[in-house]
C-alpha positions in Angstrom: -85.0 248.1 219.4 -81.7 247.2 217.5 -82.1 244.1 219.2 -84.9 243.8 217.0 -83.2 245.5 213.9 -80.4 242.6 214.3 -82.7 239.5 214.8 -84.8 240.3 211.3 -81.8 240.8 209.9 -80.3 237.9 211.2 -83.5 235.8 209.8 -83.8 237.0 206.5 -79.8 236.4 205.6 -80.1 233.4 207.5 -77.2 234.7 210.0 -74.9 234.8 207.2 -72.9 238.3 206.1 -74.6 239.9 203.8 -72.0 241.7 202.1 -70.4 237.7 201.5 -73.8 235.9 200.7 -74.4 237.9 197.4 -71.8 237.0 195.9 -71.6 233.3 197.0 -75.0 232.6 195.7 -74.2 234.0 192.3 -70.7 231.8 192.3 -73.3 228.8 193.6 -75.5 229.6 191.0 -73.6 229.5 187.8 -71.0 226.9 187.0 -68.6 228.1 184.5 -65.5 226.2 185.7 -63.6 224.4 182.6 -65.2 227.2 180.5 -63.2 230.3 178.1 -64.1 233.3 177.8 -62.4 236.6 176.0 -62.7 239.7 177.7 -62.3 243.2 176.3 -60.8 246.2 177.6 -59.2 243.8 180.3 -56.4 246.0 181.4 -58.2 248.2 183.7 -61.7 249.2 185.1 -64.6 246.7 184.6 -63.1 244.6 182.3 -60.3 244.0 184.9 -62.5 243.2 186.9 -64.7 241.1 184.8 -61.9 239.1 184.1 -60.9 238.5 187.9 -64.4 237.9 188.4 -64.3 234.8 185.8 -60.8 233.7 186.8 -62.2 233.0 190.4 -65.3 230.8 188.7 -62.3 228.9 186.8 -62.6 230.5 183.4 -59.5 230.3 181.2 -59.4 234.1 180.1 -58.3 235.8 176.8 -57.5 239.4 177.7 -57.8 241.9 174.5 -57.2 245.8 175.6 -55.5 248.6 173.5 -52.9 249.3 176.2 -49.9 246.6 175.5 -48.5 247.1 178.7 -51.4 247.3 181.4 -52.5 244.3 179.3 -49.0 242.3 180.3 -49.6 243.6 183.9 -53.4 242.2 183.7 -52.0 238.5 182.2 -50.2 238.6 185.4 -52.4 239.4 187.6 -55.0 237.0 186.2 -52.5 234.2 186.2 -52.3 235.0 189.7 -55.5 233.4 190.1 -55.4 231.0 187.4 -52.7 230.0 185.5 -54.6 229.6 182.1 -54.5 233.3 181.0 
């Protein structure tokens, strides 16, 4: 039976990793490379994230947060990925 279980699953993902294919088609999807963007609340959470997220697509990224210093650590990080922070 999980024979079964794998081969459907195998067919609708089209053998690919499910947990990878999400966010692959999104990147596939929509081109942003060359583009800017400003992202609030960058320092931590979902905005960190955001901005990660972006940096990956080849966004240049503005990071605005309250906290000065998390929002140093952030540029850092982000610069990590792309230089243009």
């Amino acid at each position: 039976m999980s024979e079964l279980v794998d081969y459907k699953k195998q067919k609708i993902l089209g053998g690919r990793n499910p947990m990878d294919t999400k966010k692959n088609r999104i990147l596939d999807l929509i081109s942003l490379d060359g583009q800017v963007a400003i992202v609030t609340g960058a320092a931590s959470g979902i905005g960190l994230a955001t901005a990660k997220l972006l940096a990956e697509m080849g966004v240049t990224i503005g990071l605005i947060d309250i906290n000065e210093s998390d929002g140093i650590d952030a540029t850092e990080q982000i610069k990590g990925i792309r230089r243009k922070c």
